[in-house]
N, C-alpha and C positions, 0 to 999 in steps of 0.2 A: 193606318191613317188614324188619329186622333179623335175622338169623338166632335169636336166643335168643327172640324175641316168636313167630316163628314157632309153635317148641318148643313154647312156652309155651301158642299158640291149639291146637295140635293136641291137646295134653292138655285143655284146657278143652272142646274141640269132643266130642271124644271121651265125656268124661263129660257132656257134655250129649247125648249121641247125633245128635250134628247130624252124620250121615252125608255130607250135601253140602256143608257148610261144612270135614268134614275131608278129602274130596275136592279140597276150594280149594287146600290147600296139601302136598299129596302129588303128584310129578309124573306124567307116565301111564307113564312106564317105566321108575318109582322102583322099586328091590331092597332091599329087606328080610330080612336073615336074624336067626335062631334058634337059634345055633351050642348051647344048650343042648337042643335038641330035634332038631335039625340038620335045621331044615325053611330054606326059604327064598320068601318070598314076592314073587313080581316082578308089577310092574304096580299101578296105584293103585284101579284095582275090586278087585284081589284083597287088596290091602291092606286097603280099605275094608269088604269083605266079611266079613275074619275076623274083626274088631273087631267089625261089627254083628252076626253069627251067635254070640260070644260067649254063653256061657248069661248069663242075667242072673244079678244079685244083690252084682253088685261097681261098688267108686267111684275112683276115681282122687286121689290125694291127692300133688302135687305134691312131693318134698322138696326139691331144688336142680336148679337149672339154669343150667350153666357155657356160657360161650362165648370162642372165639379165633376171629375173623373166620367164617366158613363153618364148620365144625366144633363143634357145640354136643352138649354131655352133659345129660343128665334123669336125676334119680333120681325115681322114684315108689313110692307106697306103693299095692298093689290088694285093701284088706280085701272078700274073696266070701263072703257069707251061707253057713253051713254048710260052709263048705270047707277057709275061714283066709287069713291074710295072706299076698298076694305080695309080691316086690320085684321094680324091673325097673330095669337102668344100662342105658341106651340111648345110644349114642352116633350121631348123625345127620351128616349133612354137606346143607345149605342151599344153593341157587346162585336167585338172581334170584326170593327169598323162595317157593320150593318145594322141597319134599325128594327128593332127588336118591337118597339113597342111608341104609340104616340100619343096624344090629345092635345088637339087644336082649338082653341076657342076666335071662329071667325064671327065678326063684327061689320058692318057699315060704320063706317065713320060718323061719328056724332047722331048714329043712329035712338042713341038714351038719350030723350031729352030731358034737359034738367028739372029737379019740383022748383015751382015757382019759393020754396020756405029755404033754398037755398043759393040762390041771387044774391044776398046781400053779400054771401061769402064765395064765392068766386067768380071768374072772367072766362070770358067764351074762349077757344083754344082756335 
């Protein structure tokens, strides 16, 4: 499977919660970091774990997905019941259609708020 389909099934597997199908394509000694939370998760049971211990109430909504050979980027959108919307740029590296290696930077939506010295030159999103 090509590195971006890969991407692609893991976010699809994930909001379907097919914990063993996103198992399938996460390696057993794939590393995972968090650099905004500055956790770091190694190994694909502990990958797979934090995903399915997640509280419920969120979905997974695809927004692009780049790729240059092995090397693919995800943006996703994660609206949580009562919580509010994340955003996540994932940057993955792929070898031999298993993920090898990741870092995620999740966000709250519009959780930076703007300096007031920069109003004059932008519009709220």
């Amino acid at each position: 499977m090509e590195s971006s389909k890969v991407v692609e099934a893991l976010w699809d597997r994930i909001q379907a919660r097919d914990w063993d199908g996103v198992a399938g394509l996460v390696a057993e000694d794939a590393v995972v970091e968090w650099p905004v939370s500055a956790e770091r998760i190694v190994g694909r049971e502990n990958y797979v774990a934090v995903n399915r211990e997640y509280p419920e109430g969120w979905a997974i909504r695809v927004l692009r997905i780049v790729a240059d050979g092995d090397e693919v980027v995800s943006e996703v959108e994660v609206p949580h019941e009562g919580v509010g919307v994340f955003r996540a740029a994932s940057f993955w590296t792929v070898r031999d259609g298993l993920i090898v290696r990741g870092r995620e930077y999740w966000t709250a939506y519009g959780a930076d708020p703007s300096p007031e010295w920069r109003v004059p030159f932008v519009e709220a999103m």
